[in-house]
ZAFI-671824 format. One line per field, with one value per residue (C-alpha): residue in three letters; x, y, z. Coordinates in steps of 0.02 Angstrom, whole numbers. Each point is the difference from the previous one (the first is absolute). Layout:
! residues N
resn: [Ala / ...]
c1: [X / ...]
c2: [Y / ...]
c3: [Z / ...]
END
This chain:
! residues 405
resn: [Unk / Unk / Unk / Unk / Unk / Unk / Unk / Unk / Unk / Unk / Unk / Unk / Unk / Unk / Unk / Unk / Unk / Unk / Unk / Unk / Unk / Unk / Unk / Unk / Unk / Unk / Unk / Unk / Unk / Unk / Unk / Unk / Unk / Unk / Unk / Unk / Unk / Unk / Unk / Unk / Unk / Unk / Unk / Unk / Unk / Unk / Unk / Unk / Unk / Unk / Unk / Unk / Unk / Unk / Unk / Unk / Unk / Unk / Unk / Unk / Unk / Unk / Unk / Unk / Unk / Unk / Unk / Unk / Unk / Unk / Unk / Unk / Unk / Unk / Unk / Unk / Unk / Unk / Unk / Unk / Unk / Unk / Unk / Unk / Unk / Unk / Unk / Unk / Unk / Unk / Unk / Unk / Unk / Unk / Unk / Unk / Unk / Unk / Unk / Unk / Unk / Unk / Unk / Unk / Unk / Unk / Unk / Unk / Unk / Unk / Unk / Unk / Unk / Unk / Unk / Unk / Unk / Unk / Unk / Unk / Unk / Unk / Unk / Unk / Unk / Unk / Unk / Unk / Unk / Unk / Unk / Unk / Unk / Unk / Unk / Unk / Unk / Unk / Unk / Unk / Unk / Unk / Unk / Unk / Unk / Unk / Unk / Unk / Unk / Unk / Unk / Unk / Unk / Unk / Unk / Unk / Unk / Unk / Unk / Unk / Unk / Unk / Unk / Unk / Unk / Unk / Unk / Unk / Unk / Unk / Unk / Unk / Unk / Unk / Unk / Unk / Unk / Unk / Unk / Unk / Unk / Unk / Unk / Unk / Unk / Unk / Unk / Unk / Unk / Unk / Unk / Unk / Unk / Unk / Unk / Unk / Unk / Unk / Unk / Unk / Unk / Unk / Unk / Unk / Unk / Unk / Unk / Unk / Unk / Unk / Unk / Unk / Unk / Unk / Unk / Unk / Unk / Unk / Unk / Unk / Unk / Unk / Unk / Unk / Unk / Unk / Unk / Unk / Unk / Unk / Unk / Unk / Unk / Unk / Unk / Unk / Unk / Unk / Unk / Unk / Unk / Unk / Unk / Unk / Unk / Unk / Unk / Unk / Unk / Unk / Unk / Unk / Unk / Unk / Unk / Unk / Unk / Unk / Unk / Unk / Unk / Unk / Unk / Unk / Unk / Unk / Unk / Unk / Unk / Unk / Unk / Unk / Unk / Unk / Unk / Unk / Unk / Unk / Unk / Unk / Unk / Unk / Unk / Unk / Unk / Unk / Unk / Unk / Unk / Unk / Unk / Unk / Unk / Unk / Unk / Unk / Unk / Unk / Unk / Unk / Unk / Unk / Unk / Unk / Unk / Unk / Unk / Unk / Unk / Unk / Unk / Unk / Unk / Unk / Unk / Unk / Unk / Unk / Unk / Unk / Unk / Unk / Unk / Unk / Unk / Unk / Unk / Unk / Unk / Unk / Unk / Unk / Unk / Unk / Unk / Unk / Unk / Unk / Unk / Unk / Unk / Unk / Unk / Unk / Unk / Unk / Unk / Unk / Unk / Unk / Unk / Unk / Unk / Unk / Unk / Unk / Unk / Unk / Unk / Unk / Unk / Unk / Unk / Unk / Unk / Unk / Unk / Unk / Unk / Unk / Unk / Unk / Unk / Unk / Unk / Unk / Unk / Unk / Unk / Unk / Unk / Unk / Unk / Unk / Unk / Unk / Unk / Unk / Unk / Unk / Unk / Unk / Unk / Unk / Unk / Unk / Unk / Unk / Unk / Unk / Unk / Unk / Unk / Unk / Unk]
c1: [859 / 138 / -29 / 79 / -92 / 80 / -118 / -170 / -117 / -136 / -115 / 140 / 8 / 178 / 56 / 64 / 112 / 43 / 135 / -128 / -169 / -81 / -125 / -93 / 48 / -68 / 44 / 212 / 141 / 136 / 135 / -98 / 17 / -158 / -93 / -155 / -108 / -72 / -181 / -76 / 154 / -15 / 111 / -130 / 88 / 171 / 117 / 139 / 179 / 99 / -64 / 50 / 71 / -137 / -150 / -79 / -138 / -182 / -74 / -172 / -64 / -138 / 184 / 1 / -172 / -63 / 19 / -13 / 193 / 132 / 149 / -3 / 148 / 128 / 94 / -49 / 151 / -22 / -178 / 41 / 129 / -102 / -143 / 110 / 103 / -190 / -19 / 191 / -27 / -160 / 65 / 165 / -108 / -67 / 183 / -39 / 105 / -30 / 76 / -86 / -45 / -85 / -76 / -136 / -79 / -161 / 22 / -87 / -188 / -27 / -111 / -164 / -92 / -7 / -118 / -51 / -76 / -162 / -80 / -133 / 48 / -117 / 57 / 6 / 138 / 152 / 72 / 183 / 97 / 23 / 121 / 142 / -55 / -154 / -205 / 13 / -10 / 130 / -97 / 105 / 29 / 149 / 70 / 182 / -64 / -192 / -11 / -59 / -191 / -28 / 62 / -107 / -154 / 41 / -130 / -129 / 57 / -35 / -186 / -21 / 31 / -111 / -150 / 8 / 107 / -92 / 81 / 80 / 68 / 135 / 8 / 132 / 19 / 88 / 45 / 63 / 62 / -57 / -15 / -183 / 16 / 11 / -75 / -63 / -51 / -72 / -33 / -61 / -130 / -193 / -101 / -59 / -153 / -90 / 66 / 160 / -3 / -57 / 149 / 121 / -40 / 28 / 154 / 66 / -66 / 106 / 151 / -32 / 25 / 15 / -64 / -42 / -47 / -88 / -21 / 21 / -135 / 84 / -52 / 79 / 28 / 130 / 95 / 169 / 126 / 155 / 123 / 90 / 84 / -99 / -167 / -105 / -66 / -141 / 60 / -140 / -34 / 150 / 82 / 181 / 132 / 174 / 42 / 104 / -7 / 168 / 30 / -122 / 89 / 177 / -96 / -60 / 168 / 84 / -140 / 2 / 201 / -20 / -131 / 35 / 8 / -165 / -150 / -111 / 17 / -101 / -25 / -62 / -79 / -47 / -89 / -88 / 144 / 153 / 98 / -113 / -35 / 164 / 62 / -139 / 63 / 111 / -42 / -163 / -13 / -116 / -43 / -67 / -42 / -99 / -141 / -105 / -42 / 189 / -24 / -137 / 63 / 180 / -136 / -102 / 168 / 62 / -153 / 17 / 189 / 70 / 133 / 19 / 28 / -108 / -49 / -80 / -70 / -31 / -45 / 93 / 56 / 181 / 15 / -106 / 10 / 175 / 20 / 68 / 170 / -146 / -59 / 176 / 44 / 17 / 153 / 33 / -86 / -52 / -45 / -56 / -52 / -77 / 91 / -5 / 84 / -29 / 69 / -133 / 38 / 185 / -3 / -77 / 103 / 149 / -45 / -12 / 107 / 96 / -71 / 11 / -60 / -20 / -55 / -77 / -4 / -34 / 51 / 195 / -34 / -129 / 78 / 166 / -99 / -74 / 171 / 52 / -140 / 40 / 193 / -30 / -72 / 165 / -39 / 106 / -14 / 101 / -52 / -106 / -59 / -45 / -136 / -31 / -185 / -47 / 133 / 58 / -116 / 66 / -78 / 108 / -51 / 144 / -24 / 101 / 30 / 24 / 87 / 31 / 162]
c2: [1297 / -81 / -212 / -109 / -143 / -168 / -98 / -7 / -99 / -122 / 141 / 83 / 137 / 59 / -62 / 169 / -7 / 154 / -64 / -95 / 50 / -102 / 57 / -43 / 122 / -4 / 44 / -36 / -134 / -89 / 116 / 176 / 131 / 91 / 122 / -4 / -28 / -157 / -18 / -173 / -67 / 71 / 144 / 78 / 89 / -22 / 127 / -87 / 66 / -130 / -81 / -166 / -81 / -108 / 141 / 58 / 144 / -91 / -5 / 23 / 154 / -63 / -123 / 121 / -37 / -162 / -162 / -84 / -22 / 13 / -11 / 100 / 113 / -148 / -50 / -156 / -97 / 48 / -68 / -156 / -21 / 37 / -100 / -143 / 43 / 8 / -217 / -43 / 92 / -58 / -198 / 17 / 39 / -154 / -75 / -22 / 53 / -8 / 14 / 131 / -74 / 174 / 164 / 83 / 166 / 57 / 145 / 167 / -6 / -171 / -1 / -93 / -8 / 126 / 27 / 181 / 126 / 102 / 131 / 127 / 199 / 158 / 22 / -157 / -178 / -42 / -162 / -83 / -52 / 63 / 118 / -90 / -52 / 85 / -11 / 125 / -38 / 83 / 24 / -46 / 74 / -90 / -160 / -107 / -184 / -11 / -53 / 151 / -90 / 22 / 169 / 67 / -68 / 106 / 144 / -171 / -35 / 173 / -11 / -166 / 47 / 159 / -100 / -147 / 66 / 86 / 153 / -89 / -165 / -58 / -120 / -127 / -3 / -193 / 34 / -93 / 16 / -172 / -35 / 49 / 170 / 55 / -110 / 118 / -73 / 146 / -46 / 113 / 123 / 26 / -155 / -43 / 73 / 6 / 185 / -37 / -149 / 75 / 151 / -143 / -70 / 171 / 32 / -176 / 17 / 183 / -81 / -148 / -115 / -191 / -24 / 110 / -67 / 80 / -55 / -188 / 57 / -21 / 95 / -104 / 97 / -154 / -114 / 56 / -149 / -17 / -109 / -153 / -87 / -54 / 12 / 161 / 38 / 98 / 45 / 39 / 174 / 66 / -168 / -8 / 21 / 32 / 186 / 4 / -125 / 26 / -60 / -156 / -51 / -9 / -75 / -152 / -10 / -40 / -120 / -70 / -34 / -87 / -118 / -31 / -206 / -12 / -114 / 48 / 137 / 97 / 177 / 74 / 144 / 10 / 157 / -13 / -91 / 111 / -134 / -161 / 43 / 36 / -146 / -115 / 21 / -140 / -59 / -91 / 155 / -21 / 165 / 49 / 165 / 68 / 108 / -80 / 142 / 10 / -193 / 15 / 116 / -104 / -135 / 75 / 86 / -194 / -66 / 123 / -10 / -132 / -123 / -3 / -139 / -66 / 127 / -42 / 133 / -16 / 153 / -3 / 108 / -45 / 116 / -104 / -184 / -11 / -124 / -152 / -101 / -140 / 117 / 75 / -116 / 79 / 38 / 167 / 138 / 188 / 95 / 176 / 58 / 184 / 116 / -100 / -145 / -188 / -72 / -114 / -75 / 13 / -100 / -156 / 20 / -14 / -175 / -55 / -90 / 72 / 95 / 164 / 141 / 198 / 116 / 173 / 144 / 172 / 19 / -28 / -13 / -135 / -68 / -43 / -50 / -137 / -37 / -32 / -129 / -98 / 12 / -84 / -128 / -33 / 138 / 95 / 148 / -15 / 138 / 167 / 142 / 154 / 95 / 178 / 51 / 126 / 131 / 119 / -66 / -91 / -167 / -157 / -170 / -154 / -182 / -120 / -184 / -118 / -170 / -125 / -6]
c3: [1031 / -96 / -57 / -89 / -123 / 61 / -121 / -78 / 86 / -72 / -52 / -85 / 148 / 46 / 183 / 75 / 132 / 108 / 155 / 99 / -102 / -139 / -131 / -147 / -168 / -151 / -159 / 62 / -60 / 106 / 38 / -2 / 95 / 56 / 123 / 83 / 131 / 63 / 48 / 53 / -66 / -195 / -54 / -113 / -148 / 41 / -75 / -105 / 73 / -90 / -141 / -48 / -177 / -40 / 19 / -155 / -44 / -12 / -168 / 85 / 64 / 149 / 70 / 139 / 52 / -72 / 97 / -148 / -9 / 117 / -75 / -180 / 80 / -8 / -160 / -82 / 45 / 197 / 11 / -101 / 108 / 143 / -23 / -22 / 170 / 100 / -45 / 25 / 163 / 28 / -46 / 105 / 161 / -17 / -5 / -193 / -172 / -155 / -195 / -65 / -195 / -83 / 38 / -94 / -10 / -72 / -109 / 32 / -32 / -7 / 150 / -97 / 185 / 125 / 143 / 23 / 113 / -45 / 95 / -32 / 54 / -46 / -170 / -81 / 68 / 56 / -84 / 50 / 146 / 174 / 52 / 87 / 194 / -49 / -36 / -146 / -159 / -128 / -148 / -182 / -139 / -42 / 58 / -49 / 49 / -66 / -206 / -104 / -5 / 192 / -6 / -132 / 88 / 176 / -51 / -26 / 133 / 103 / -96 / 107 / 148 / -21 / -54 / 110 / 178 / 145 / 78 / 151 / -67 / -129 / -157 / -23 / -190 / -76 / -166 / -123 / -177 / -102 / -198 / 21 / 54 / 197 / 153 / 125 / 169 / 134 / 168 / 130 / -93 / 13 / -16 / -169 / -34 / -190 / -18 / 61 / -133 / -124 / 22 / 40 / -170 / -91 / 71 / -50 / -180 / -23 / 76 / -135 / 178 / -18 / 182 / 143 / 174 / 122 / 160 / -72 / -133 / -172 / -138 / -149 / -162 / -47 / 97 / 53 / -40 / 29 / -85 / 118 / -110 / -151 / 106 / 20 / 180 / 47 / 180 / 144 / 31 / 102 / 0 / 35 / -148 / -35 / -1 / -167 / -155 / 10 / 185 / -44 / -131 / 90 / 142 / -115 / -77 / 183 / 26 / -171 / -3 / 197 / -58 / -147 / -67 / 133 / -60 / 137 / 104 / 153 / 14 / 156 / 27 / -188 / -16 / -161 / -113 / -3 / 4 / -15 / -159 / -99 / 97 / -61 / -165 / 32 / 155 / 108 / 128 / 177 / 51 / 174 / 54 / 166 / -107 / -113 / -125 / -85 / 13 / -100 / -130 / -39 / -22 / -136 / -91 / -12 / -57 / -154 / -21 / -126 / 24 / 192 / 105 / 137 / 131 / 162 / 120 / 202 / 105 / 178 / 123 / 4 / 153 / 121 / -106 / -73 / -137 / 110 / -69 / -75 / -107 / -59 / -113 / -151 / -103 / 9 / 125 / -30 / 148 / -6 / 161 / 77 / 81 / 165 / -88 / 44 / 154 / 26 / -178 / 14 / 157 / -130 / -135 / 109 / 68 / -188 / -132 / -142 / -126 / -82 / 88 / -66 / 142 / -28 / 118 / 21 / 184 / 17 / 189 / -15 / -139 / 114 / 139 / -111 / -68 / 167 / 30 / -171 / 48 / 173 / -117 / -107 / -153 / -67 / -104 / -165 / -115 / 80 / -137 / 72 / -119 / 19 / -72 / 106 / -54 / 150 / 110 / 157 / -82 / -64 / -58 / 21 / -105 / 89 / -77 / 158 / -18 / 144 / 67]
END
């Protein structure tokens, strides 16, 4: 059967049409030509007829069958161009626009976090990501997004899983490249027994480890820091971090640049300090996040960090108890919400005052149904910066500076 790619969807799949028919195909680019068969509404392995302009040969040789990326088979300029054209469109459904101020793009291994798969098999482990719409696990040998330090430590890695998985279940492996050396953070294995420790232990001394985590029992070699700003931040096992330095730092930049001239500012859903922190270099910061450990660790990185300005600390689900307009009244606002983004919150800032705002997302869809909420309210957006650090993945992070109309 004959389709042609209309578009890519939000996953990155191809939308085949075929007269009447519809299907999912991956692996394609707007304006190809291919053939195959649809089952469950996937073409699996579609046959390229008609190639199109922007496709290029994948560097990496598991792209066929790692979900790990999506879109490594499109030029550079097409997925910029892309990923920018999924939060216009996502905005303009929402009757919004927006003046698009910048555009970065992680380079090539810069991935410093990455969350993989580990499973035992007869002769030895299988350590990486699933297969695309898939339970198995594509094991690496080579890979264009991690930093060189997680990808020497896959056959540690494979050791891990060998020692501490059972037969029928399967590791999640959080690692992270800090100054220290690797933070390894392993849930799903055996239960920690003094063998198991004692192995554990081994295996983290031969890898020269800074932490390693199992089942929320740390084995601490040294702690793994990370630099925000001029503070250094021991993070909780597992805890949530930017992907790339790289991405970070143009993230803080945007942030930086919309708040900038602030004396006090609030920053919600914190995390542990990526950008309380750097911002409390110059400013009094009030940082509220839902979890108390990354509270907890910002904290102790800016009792130990010199020169910083007053930092206050409240843990709060901002899901269920939204900061109300009474307790808004700060200078400048950072919000950096999950993937689910923050409509209760959005529905109080919109009732406030004016002052600068700097809203981070990961979700374009969330992110413009929140927009939608705060324009309701009388916002505007006046600068959005759409920041790539998840290279060829279907992944895109937007910082929009809001100002009242």
């Amino acid at each position: 059967m004959i389709w042609d790619i209309a578009r890519l969807g939000r996953k990155g799949d191809g939308v085949a049409i075929s007269g009447e028919a519809r299907a999912l195909a991956a692996l394609t680019l707007p304006g190809e030509t291919v053939e195959g068969e649809a089952q469950d509404g996937r073409i699996a392995g579609p046959r390229i007829l008609t190639p199109s302009p922007d496709r290029v040969r994948p560097p990496c040789p598991h792209y066929r069958a790692c979900g790990g990326c999506a879109l490594m088979h499109g030029s550079d300029d097409f997925v910029k161009a892309w990923k920018v054209g999924v939060v216009t469109e996502a905005l303009r459904a929402q009757g919004l626009t927006a003046a698009i101020a910048g555009v970065h793009v992680s380079p090539p291994r810069s991935r410093r976090r990455a969350v993989l798969s580990g499973r035992r098999t007869k002769k030895g482990a299988l350590v990486g990501f699933h297969a695309r719409a898939s339970d198995v696990i594509v094991d690496l040998a080579e890979c264009h997004v991690l930093r060189p330090a997680i990808l020497s430590a896959l056959p540690l890695l494979r050791e891990l899983t060998v020692t501490g998985a059972s037969r029928a279940g399967e590791l999640a492996l959080t690692v992270t490249e800090t100054s220290a050396g690797l933070d390894i953070a392993v849930t799903g294995g055996k239960p920690m027994a003094p063998a198991l420790f004692s192995a554990l232990a081994a295996l983290a001394e031969r890898g020269d480890l800074a932490r390693l985590t199992w089942n929320d029992q740390p084995i601490t070699r040294r702690p793994p820091a990370l630099a925000m700003g001029r503070a250094q931040v021991v993070p909780p096992p597992g805890g949530f971090l930017q992907a790339t330095t790289e991405g970070e730092a143009a993230l803080l930049s945007a942030v930086r640049d919309i708040t900038r001239g602030a004396g006090c500012l609030l920053d919600l859903f914190a995390g542990c300090g990526t950008f309380t922190l750097p911002l409390a270099e110059t400013a009094e910061v009030h940082a509220v996040e839902g979890l108390a450990a990354p509270l907890a660790a910002l904290q102790d990185a800016a009792r130990r960090a010199p020169g910083l300005r007053r930092i206050t600390t409240a843990v709060r689900d901002l899901s269920r108890r939204p900061l109300l307009p009474d307790e808004l009244g700060y200078d400048a606002i950072v919000i950096d919400p999950p993937r689910a983004g923050a409509e209760a919150q959005a529905r109080e800032i919109a009732r406030i005052g004016a002052a600068k705002l700097a809203w981070v997302s990961c979700d374009p869809v969330t992110f413009a149904r929140d927009a939608r909420i705060l324009a309701q309210g009388g916002w505007v957006i006046s600068r959005l910066f759409v920041i790539d650090q998840f290279r060829w993945s279907p992944h895109v992070e937007t910082v929009a500076e809001y100002r009242r109309r």
